[in-house]
C-alpha positions as CSV (number, residue, x, y, z in Angstrom):
1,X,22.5,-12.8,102.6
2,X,25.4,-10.3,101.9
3,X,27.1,-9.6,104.8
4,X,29.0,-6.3,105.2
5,X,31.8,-5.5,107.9
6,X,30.2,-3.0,110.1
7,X,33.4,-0.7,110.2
8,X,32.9,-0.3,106.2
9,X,29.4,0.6,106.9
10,X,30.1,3.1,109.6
11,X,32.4,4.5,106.9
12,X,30.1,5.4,104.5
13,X,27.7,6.8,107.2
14,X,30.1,9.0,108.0
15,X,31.1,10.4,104.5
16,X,27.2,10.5,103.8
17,X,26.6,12.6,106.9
18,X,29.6,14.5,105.8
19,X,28.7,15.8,102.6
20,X,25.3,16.2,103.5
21,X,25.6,18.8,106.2
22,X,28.2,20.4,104.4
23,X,26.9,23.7,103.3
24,X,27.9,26.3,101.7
25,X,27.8,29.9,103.0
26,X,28.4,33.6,101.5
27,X,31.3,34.4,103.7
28,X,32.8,37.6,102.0
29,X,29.7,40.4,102.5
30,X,31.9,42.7,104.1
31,X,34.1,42.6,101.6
32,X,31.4,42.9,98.6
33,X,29.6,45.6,100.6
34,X,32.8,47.9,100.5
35,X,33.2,46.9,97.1
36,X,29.4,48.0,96.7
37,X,30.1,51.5,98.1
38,X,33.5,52.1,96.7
39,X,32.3,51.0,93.0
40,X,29.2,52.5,93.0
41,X,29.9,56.3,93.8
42,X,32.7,55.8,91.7
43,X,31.2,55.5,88.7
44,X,28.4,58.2,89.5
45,X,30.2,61.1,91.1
46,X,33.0,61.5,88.3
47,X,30.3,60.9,85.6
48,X,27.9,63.4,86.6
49,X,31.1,65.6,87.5
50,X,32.3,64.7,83.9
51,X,28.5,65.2,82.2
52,X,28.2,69.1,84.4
53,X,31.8,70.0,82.9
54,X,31.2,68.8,79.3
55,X,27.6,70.3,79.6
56,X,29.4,74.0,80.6
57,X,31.6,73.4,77.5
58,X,35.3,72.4,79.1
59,X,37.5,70.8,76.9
60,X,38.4,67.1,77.0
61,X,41.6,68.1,78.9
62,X,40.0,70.0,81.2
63,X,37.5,67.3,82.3
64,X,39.6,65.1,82.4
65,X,42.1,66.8,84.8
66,X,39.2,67.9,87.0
67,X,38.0,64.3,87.0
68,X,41.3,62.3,88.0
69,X,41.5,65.1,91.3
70,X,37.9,64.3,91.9
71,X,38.6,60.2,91.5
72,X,41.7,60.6,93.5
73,X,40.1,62.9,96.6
74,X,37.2,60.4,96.6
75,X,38.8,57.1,96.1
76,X,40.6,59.1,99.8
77,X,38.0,60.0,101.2
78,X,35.6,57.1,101.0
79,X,38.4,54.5,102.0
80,X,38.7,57.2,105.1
81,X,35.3,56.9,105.4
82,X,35.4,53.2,105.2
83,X,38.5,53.0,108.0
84,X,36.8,54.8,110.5
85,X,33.7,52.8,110.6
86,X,35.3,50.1,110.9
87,X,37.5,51.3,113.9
88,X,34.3,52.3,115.1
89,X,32.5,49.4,115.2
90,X,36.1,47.3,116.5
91,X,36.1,49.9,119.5
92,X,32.4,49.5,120.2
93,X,33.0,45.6,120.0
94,X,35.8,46.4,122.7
95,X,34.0,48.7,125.0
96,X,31.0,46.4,125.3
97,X,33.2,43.3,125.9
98,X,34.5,45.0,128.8
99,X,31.2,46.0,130.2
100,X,29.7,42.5,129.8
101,X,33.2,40.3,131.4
102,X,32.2,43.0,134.3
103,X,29.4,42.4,134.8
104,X,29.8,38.1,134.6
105,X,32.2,38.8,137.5
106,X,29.9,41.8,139.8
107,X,26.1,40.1,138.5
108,X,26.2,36.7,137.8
109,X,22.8,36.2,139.0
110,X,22.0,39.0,136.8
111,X,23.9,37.8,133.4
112,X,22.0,34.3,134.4
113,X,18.7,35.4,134.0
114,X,19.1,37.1,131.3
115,X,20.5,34.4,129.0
116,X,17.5,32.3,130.2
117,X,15.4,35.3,129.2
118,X,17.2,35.0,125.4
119,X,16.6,31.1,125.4
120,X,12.8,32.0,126.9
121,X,12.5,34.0,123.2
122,X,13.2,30.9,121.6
123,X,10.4,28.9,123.2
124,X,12.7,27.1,125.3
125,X,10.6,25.7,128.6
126,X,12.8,26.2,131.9
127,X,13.6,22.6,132.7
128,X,15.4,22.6,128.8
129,X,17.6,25.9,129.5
130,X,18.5,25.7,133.2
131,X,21.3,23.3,132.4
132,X,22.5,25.6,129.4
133,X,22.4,28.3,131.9
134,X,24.8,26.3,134.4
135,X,26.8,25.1,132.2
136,X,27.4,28.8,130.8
137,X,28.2,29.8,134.5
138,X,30.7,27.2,134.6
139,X,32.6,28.4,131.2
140,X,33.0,32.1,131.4
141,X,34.3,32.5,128.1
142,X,31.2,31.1,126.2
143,X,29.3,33.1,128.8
144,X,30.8,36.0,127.3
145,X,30.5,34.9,123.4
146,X,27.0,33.7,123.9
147,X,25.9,37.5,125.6
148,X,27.8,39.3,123.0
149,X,26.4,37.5,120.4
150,X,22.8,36.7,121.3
151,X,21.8,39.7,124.2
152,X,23.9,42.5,122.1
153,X,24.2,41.0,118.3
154,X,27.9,41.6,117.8
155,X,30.4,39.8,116.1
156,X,33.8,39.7,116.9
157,X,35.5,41.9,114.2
158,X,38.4,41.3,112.5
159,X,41.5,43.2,113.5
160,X,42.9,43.7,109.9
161,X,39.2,44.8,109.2
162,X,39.6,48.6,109.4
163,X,42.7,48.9,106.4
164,X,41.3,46.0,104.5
165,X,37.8,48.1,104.5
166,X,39.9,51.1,103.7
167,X,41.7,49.4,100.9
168,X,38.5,47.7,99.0
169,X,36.2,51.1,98.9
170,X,39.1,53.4,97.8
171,X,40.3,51.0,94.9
172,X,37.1,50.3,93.9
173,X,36.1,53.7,94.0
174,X,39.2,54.3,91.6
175,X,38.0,51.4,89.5
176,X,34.4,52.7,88.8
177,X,35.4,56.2,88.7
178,X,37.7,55.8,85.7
179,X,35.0,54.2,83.1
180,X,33.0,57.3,82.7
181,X,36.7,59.7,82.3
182,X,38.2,56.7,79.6
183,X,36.6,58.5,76.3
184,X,37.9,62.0,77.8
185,X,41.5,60.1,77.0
186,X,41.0,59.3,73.5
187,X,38.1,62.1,72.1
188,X,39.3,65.8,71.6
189,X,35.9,67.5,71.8
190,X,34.3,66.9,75.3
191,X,30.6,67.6,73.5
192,X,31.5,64.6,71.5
193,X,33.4,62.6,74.5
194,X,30.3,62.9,76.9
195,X,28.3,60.8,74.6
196,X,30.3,58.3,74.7
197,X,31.0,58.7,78.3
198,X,27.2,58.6,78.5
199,X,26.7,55.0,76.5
200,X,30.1,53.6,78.3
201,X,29.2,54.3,81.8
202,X,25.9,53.5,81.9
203,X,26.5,49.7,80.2
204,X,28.9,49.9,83.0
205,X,26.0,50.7,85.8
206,X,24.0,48.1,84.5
207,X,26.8,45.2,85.0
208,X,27.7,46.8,88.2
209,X,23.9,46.7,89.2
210,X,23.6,43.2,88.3
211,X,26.3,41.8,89.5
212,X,25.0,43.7,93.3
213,X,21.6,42.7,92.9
214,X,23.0,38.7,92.3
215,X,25.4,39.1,95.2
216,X,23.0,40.6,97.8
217,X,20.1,38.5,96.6
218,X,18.0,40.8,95.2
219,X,16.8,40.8,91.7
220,X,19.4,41.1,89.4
221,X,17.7,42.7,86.3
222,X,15.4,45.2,88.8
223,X,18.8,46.2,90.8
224,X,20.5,47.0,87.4
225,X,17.7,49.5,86.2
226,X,17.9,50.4,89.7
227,X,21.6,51.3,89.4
228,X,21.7,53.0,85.9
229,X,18.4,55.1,86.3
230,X,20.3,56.5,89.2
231,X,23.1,57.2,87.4
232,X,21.3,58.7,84.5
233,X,19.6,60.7,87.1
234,X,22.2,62.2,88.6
235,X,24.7,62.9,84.6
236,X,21.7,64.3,83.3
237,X,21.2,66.6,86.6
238,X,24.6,68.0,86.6
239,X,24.8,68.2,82.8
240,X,21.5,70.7,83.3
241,X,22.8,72.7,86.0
242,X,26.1,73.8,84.1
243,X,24.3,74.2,80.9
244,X,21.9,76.7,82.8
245,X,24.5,77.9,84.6
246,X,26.8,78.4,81.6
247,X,24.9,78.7,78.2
């Protein structure tokens, strides 16, 4: 019999346990969702502004002028956009944090019940969540987390949130919305440039679509048809407009 010092064996136990409940979680979805919205009207707007121009017969210059303004208003107004949401939601965090450490300190009884109501949902029999409940009374501050979290379904947001939101959606927005503008820069005639922009920007959509469709956990090869039939969509839309607006 081979006989093993105990401590040695408790070791192992421990690194087994440890690797095997370590897990790995997607922790950046804020981040790829305003990378989502920023990249994705980028890429459409300015190409179906691009296409309408190119199908009313502007010049290269001309679309290309007309395009930068329209990347650089949107790239502002989407990170805007994407800053006041975010203060939004940080403010609604705050006003409902307030309302619930009220009413811990007015309705105890009240706040009580309910989180035995939440563990109730859970299947949870009384005699299992009355000493959760107690133990909650006794620790206000993880009464408070555990009645924002599970009663209202809000996560603390972070306080750099708003800007970094702001940031991500108008960069990427500046990102996407140059591909379809690039053969304006180097292709005289815009009849000749929009096919290009055309071939360009949709190979574009369908990388962009990919790539979402792997990150969110959708389909990959659906969400990139997805992405460049609604792109095609909306270039072949405006290119029809200014051509039967302006022969």
């Amino acid at each position: 019999m081979i006989w093993v010092h105990p401590a040695k064996i408790e070791s192992q136990g421990s690194r087994r346990s440890s690797t095997c409940t370590r897990e790995k979680h997607f922790t950046a979805g804020d981040i790829v969702r305003d990378i989502i919205i920023g990249v994705s009207d980028g890429l459409t707007v300015p190409f179906a502004l691009a296409a309408g121009l190119s199908g009313a017969n502007a010049t290269s210059s001309i679309v290309l002028t007309a395009g930068i303004a329209e990347v650089a208003a949107g790239a502002i107004s989407m990170g805007l956009g994407g800053y006041l949401a975010a203060k939004s939601e940080a403010d609604h965090y705050t006003r409902e944090l307030k309302r619930e450490q009220e009413e811990i300190v007015t309705v105890p009884d009240t706040e009580a019940a309910e989180v035995a109501e939440i563990l109730a949902q859970y299947g949870i029999e009384e005699h299992e969540y009355a000493p959760v409940v107690n133990a909650l009374r006794k620790k206000p501050q993880a009464w408070l987390d555990f009645m924002m979290k599970f009663e209202l379904g809000l996560e603390k947001p972070d306080p750099r949130r708003a800007l970094q939101s702001a940031l991500t959606i108008a960069i990427a927005y500046i990102l996407g919305g140059l591909v379809p503008l690039i053969p304006y820069m180097f292709i005289p005639r815009a009849s000749d440039a929009v096919l290009a922009s055309v071939v360009v920007t949709l190979v574009a959509l369908l990388i962009f679509g990919y790539a979402k469709g792997y990150f969110t956990g959708n389909k990959p090869l659906m969400s990139a048809l997805q992405t460049a039939f609604i792109g095609a969509v909306a270039s072949a839309a405006a290119f029809g407009m200014a051509k039967a607006v302006h022969p």
